[in-house]
C-alpha positions in Angstrom: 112.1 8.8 -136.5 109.2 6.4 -135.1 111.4 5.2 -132.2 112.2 8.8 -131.2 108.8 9.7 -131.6 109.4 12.5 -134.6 107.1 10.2 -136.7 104.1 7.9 -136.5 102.1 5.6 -138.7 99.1 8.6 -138.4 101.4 11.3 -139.8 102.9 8.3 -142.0 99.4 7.7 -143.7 98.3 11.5 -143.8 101.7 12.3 -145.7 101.1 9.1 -148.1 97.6 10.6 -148.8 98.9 13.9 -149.2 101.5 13.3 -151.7 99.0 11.0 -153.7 96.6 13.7 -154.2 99.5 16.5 -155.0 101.2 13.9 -157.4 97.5 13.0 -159.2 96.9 17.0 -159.2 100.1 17.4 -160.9 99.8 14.7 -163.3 95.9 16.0 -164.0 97.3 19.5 -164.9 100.2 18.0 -167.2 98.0 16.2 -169.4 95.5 19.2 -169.5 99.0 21.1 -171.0 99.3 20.9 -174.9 102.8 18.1 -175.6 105.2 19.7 -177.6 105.1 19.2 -181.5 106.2 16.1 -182.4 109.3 17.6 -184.9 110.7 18.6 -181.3 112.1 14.9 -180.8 114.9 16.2 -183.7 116.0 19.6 -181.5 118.2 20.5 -178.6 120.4 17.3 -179.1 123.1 18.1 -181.6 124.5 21.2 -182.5 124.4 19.9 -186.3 121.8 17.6 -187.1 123.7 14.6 -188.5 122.0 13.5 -192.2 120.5 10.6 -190.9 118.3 12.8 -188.4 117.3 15.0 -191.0 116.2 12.7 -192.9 113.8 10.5 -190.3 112.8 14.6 -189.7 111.8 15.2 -193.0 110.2 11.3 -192.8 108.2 12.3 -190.3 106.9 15.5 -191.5 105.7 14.3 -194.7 104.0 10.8 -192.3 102.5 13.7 -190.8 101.1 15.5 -193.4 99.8 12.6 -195.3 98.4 11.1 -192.6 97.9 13.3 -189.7 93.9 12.3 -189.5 94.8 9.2 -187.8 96.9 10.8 -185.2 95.8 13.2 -182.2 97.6 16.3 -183.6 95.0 18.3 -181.5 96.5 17.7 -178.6 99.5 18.9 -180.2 101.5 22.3 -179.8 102.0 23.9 -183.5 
């Protein structure tokens, strides 16, 4: 592109700063988002659950429940 003149090391640096700023404004917005609840990480993967699964689910929960103080639930989705 440089050799044919379609591109230069001006537009090269303007498009770097560019996409840095869109990709830092994207990013910025994300973690402004709530994350999905944690119990999420068990859907959408099997159309059962095996029993293994739903038993680290059920592990979890009750971790949670017992001691959710120590963990950012806040930034949490119920």
């Amino acid at each position: 592109l440089g050799h044919r003149g379609w591109w230069d090391e001006q537009q090269e640096k303007e498009w770097r700063k560019s996409s840095r700023k869109m990709v830092l404004e994207a990013f910025e917005q994300a973690e402004r988002e709530p994350k999905p609840p944690p119990l999420l990480l068990f859907s959408d993967v099997y159309v059962e659950m095996p029993p293994r699964l739903r038993r680290q689910r059920q592990e979890l929960q009750r971790h949670l429940e017992t001691y959710g103080e120590h963990y950012p639930l806040q930034h949490f989705q119920k």
